[in-house]
N, C-alpha and C positions, 0 to 999 in steps of 0.2 A: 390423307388419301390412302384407301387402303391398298395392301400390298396386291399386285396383278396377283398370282399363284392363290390368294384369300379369295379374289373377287371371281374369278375361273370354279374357285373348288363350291363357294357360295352358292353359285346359279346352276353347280349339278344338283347341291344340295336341294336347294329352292325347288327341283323334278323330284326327289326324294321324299321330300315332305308330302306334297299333291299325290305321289303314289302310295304314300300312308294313308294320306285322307279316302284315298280313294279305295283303298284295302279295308279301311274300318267300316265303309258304307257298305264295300260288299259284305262282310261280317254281319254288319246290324239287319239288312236283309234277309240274312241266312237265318238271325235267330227272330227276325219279324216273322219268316215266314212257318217258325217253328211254334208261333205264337208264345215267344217269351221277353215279353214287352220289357221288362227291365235290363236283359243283357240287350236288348236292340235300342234300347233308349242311350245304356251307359255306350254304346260303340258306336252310336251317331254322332254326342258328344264329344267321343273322343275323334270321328271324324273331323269336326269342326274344332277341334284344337288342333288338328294336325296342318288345316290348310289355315289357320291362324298364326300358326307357324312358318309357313311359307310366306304371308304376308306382311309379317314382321323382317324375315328378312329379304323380302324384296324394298319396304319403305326403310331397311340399313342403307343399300345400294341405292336407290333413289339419294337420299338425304347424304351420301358420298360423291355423290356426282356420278355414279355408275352406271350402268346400264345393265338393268337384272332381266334375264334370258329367262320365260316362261313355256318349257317345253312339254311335248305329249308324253303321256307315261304308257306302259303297261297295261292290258287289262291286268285286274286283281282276282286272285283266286278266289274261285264263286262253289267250289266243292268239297265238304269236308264229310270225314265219315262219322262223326258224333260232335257233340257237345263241346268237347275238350280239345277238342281241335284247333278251331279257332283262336281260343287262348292263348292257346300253345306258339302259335302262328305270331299272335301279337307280343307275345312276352319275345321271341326271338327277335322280331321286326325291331321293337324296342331296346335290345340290346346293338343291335345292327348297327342304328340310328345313336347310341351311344360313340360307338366306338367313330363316325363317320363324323360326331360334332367334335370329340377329343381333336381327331385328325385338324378338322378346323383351327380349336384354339393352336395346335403346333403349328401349323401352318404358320399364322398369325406371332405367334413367340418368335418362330425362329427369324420371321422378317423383320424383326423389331417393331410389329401394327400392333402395337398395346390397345391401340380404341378397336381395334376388330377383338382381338383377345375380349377386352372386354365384353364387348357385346355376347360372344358367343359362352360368356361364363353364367349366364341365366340359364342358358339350354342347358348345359351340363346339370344346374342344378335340377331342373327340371326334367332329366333323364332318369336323376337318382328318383324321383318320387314313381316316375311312370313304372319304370322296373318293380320294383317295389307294387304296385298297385295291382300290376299284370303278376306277378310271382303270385300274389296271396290269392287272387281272384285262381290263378288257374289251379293252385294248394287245396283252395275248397271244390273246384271244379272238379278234379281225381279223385277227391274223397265222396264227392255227391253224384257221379257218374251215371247213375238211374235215377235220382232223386233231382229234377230239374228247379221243384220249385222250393227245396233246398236254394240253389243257386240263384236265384229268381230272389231271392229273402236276404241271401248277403249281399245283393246290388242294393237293394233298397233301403236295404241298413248301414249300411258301409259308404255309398255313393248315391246318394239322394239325386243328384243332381241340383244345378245353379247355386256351386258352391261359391259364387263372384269372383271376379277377374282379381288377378293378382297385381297390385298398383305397384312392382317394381318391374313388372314385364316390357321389354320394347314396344315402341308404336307398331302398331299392323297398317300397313298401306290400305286407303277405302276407310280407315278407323273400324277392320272387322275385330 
């Protein structure tokens, strides 16, 4: 069973995630609307990683006997002043979302819930890549800053998209 103060700090988490998803979709809108189909493609998908992420740890708390709290978020920022904003926005976001899953595993360490620990040690891994992804993307975004399909060229070289699920990821609640 996992630790009460784990299962509390999980279901803020679990609005945190949904208000990622929901920060990346406005993003992808903002550059759909800018008609730059590969930054709105790469930031839908990472929408849908984000609430893939929330579903993963809702079906933790399901499959602990829990009760995972699914609450409203935020609207997400719908206004940026160029290109490199956005980025900017999600490389932050994603540091945020680091520092709020560490909290996690300490949580989890200090109550002795080694299977919550556990669980929460994919995200972590899975924060080092995002940062990472978001750092280089926004690196060429500052240097291509009037050259959009510069930018438009290293999505499509660099993140194709349906790079396939990663077979050590937790279950997503729904099987999303």
């Amino acid at each position: 069973m996992p630790a009460e103060q784990f299962v509390s700090e999980l279901n803020e988490q679990i609005g945190r995630e949904y208000a990622a998803h929901q920060q990346y979709v406005a993003v992808a809108v903002y550059y759909d609307s800018l008609t730059l189909p590969q930054l709105a493609s790469f930031f839908y998908r990472q929408a849908l990683e984000e609430r893939g992420h929330a579903m993963m740890m809702v079906q933790y708390l399901l499959d602990a006997g829990e009760t995972p709290t699914i609450p409203g978020v935020e609207a997400p920022r719908t206004d940026f002043d160029d290109v490199v904003a956005p980025i900017a926005l999600a490389l932050e976001q994603e540091k945020r979302v680091t520092d709020q899953i560490s909290g996690l595993a300490a949580i989890a360490r200090e109550a002795n819930d080694y299977v919550s620990e556990q669980f929460v040690q994919w995200f972590l891994k899975e924060q080092v890549e995002e940062i990472a992804t978001m750092s280089d993307l926004l690196a060429i975004a500052e240097r291509a800053t009037d050259r959009w399909s510069d930018i438009e060229d290293f999505i499509a070289r660099e993140h194709p998209g349906d790079e396939g699920g990663d077979p050590t990821a937790p279950t997503a609640a729904g099987g999303a």
